[in-house]
C-alpha positions in Angstrom: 0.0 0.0 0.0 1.4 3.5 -0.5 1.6 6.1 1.9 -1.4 8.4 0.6 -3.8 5.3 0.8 -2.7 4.7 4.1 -3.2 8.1 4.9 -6.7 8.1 3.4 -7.8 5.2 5.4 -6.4 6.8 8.8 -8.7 9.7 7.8 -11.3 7.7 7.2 -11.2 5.7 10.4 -11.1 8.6 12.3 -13.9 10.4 10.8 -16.3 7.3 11.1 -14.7 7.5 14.8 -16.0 10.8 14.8 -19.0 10.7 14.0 -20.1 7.6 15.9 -18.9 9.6 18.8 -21.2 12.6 17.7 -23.8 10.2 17.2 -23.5 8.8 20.7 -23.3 12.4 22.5 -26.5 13.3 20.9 -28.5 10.7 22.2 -26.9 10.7 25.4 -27.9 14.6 25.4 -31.4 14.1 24.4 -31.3 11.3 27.3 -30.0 13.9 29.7 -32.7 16.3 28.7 -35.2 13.5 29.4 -33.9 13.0 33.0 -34.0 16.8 33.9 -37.5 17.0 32.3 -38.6 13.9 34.4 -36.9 15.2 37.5 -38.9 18.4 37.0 -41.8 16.4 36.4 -41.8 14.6 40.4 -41.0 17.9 41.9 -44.0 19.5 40.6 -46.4 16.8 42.0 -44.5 16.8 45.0 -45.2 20.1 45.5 -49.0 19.9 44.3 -49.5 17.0 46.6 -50.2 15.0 43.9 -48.3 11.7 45.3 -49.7 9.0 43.1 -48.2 11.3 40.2 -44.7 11.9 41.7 -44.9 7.8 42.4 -45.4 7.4 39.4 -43.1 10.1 38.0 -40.3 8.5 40.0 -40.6 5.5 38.6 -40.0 6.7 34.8 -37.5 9.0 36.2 -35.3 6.1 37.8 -36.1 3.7 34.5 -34.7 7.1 32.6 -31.8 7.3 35.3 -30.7 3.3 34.4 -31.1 4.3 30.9 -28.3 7.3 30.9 -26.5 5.4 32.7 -26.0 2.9 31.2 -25.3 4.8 27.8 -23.0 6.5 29.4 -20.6 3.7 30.6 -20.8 2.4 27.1 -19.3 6.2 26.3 -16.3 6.6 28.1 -15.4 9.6 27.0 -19.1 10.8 27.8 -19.5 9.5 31.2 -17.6 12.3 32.9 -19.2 15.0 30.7 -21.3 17.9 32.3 -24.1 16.8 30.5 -24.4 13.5 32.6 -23.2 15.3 35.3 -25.8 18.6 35.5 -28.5 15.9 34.4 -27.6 13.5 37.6 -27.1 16.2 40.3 -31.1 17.6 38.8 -31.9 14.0 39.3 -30.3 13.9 43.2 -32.2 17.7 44.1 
């Protein structure tokens, strides 16, 4: 092989890399954003008294929880990220 081809090939390693990568910080985002919004969610019935509601709001919320978590092992790079980060400490308020 010569050395552009090799080249070429590096280049395209690392951009399919990259882009998996983008690929997996998106969905862990959008995952994030779901936690927050849940977490939100049990606060509000917690503070309407609505109990059944937040029960059942903290059950999605943890299923959501496992869910980022989960993606975010898979993610290395991801997993120490203030996205995952913010998103947890919203979960633990």
């Amino acid at each position: 092989m010569r050395h552009h081809e090799l080249v070429y090939l590096s280049l395209s390693n690392a951009a399919s890399l990259l882009e998996n990568l983008y690929e997996r910080r998106e969905l862990l985002i959008k995952k994030a954003r779901d936690l927050i919004k849940k977490s939100k969610e049990v606060i509000v019935n917690v503070y309407l008294e609505k109990w059944e509601d937040a029960e059942r709001k903290i059950s999605e919320l943890n299923i959501v929880k496992a869910e980022l978590e989960n993606m975010a092992k898979t993610a290395g790079e991801l997993y120490y990220s203030s996205t995952v980060r913010d998103s947890l400490a919203e979960y633990v308020e």
